[in-house]
C-alpha positions in Angstrom: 83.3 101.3 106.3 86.1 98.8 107.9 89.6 98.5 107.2 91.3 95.1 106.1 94.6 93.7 107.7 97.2 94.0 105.1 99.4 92.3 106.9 101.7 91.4 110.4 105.3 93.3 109.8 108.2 93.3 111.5 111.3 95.6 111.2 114.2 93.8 110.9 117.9 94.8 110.6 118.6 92.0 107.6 115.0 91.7 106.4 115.8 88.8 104.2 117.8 86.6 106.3 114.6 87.2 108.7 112.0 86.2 106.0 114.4 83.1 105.1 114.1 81.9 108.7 110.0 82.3 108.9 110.1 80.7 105.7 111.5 77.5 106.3 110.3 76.9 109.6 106.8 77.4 108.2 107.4 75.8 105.1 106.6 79.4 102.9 108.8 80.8 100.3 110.0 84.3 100.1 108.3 87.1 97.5 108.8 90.5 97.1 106.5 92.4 99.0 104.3 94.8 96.7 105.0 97.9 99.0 108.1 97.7 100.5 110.7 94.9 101.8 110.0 91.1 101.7 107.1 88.8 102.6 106.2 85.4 103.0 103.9 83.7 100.4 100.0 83.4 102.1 99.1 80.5 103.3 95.7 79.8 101.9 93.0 82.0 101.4 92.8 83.0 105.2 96.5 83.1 105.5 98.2 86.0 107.2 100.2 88.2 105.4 103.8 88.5 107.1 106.4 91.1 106.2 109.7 91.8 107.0 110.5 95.6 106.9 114.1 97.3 107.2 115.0 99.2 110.0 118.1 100.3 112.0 116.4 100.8 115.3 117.7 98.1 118.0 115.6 95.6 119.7 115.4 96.6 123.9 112.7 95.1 125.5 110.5 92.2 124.5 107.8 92.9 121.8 104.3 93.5 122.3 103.4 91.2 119.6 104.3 87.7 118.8 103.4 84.6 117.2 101.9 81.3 118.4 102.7 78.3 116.2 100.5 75.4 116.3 101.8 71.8 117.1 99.5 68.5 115.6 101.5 66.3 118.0 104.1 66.0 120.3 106.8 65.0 117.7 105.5 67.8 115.8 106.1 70.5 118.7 109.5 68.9 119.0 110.2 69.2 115.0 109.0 72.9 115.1 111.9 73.6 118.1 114.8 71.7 116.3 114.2 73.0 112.8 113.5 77.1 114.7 116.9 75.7 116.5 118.8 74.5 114.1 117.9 77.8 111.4 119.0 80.2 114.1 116.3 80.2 117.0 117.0 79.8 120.6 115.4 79.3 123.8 114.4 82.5 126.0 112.7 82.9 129.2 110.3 85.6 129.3 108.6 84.1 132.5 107.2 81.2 131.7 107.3 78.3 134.4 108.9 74.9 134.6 105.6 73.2 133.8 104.2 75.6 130.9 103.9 72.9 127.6 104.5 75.6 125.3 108.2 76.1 124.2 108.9 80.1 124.2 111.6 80.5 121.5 113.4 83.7 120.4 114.2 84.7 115.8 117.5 85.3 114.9 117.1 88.8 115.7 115.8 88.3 119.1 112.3 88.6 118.1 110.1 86.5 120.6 107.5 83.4 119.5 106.1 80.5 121.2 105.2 76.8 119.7 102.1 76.1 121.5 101.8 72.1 122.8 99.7 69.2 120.6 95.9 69.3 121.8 95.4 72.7 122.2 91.8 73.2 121.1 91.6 77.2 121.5 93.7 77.4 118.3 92.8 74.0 116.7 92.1 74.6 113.0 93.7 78.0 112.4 96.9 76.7 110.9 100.3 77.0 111.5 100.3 80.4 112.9 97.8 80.0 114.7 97.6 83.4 117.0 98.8 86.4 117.0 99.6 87.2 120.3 99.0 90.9 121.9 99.9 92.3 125.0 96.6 94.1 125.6 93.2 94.8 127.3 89.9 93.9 126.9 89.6 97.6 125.5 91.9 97.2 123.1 90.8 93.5 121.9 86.9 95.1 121.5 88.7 98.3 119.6 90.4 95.2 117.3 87.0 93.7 116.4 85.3 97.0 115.5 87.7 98.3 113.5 88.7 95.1 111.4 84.9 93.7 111.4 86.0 90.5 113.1 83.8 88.7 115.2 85.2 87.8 118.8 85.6 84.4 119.2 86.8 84.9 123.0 85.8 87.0 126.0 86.4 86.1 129.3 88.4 87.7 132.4 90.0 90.3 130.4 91.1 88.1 128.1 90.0 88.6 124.1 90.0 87.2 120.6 88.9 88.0 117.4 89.3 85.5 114.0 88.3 86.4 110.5 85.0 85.6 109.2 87.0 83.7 106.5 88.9 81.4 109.5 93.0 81.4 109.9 94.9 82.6 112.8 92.7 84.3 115.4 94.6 88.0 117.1 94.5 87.4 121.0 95.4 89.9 123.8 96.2 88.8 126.9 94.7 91.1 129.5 96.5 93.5 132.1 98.9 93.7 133.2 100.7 95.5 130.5 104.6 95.2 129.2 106.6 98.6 129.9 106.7 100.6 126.1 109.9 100.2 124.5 108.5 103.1 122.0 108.0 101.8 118.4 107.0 98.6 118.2 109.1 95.8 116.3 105.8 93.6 115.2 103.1 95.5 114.5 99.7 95.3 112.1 99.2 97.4 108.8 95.6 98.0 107.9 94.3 99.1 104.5 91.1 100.9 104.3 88.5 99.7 102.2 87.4 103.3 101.2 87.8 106.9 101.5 91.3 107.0 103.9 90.5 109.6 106.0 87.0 108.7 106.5 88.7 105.7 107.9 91.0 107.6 110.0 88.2 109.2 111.8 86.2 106.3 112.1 89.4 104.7 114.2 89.9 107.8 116.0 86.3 107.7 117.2 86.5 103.9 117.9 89.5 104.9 120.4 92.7 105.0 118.4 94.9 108.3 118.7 97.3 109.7 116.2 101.1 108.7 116.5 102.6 110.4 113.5 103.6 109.5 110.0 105.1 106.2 109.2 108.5 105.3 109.4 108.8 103.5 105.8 106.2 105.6 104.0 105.7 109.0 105.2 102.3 109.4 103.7 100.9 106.2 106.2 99.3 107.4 109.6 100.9 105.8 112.7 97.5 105.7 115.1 97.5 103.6 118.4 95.2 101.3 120.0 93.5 102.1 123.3 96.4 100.7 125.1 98.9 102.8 123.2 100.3 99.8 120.6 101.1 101.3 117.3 99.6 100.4 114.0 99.7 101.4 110.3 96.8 102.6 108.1 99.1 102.4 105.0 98.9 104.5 101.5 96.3 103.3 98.8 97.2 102.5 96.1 
């Protein structure tokens, strides 16, 4: 028994106006998502399902989870940066140095991103989006790949990957050390399980996880956490 990513979702005070801006900078429309709030349209088979969820809880520190958007050239990155610009974006510095060739951008409601330079073969052929970027371990990246059946495509110096058998954007974590909790987490991933529910919840319990309490949108989901404490969703069947 596995669970299945049902999608990436992020809490947003004007969902909308949020799913607006991630839809024309990625070139998606806007649907109704079947659960709750909004949604971008997939991308393809593989395509990552991305949500936009109300909340009224402010942004404080900088998210544990963010988005890496692929450039096919150098004109391409630059496009990416005017259009993310020109919708609403802006520049932020988390760190990164005068040299880096990725461009670190912030949403209109602060919520972080990078556009990753042409040429980079690590995330060549997984589309647009093509990571999903965690702050994590190497516990937490192996806890990933058991628990959604994916593969990992990367493991080396604390630093992990996993990808779908069926290709897309691959979920990366970083390695120690860790970003301070800012408690719930803005972007986070909801899981579906492909059978009995709480057969699944054990099985993540055992793999690791530990219970974090009822969701905030539904109250019937379980909140679990990953080995490094990140939040998820194993949401209501239905």
């Amino acid at each position: 028994m596995t669970s299945h990513l049902y999608a990436i979702s992020v809490d947003a005070w004007e969902p909308l106006r949020l799913a607006r801006f991630w839809a024309e900078l990625l070139g998606r429309g806007v649907v109704d998502d079947p659960r709750e709030g909004v949604a971008l349209q997939p991308d393809g088979d593989a395509g990552l399902r991305i949500r936009f969820m109300p909340t009224e809880v402010p942004k404080t520190v900088q998210n544990r989870i963010h988005f890496d958007l692929t450039s096919a050239s150098p004109q391409a990155q630059r496009d990416t940066v005017d259009r993310a610009l020109t919708l609403g974006g802006r520049h932020i510095d988390i760190g990164q140095g005068p040299d880096d060739d990725q461009v670190v951008l912030a949403d209109p409601e602060g919520n972080e991103f990078c556009v990753i330079e042409a040429g980079n073969n690590f995330l060549a052929g997984c589309g647009p989006v093509g990571a999903v970027n965690c702050d994590g371990t190497r516990a937490a990246g192996l806890f990933w790949s058991e628990a959604l059946g994916w593969p990992l495509v990367w493991d080396q110096d604390e630093e992990t990957a996993i990808q779908s058998p069926r290709g897309g954007a691959k979920v990366t974590w970083s390695g120690p050390p860790l970003m301070p909790s800012g408690g719930r987490d803005r972007v986070h991933l909801d899981l579906i399980a492909d059978g009995d529910r709480d057969a699944e919840v054990d099985r993540l319990l055992a793999l690791g996880a530990t219970r974090a309490g009822t969701g905030e949108h539904t109250a019937d989901d379980v909140v679990l956490a990953d080995p490094d404490g990140t939040e998820f969703c194993l949401l209501t069947p239905r």
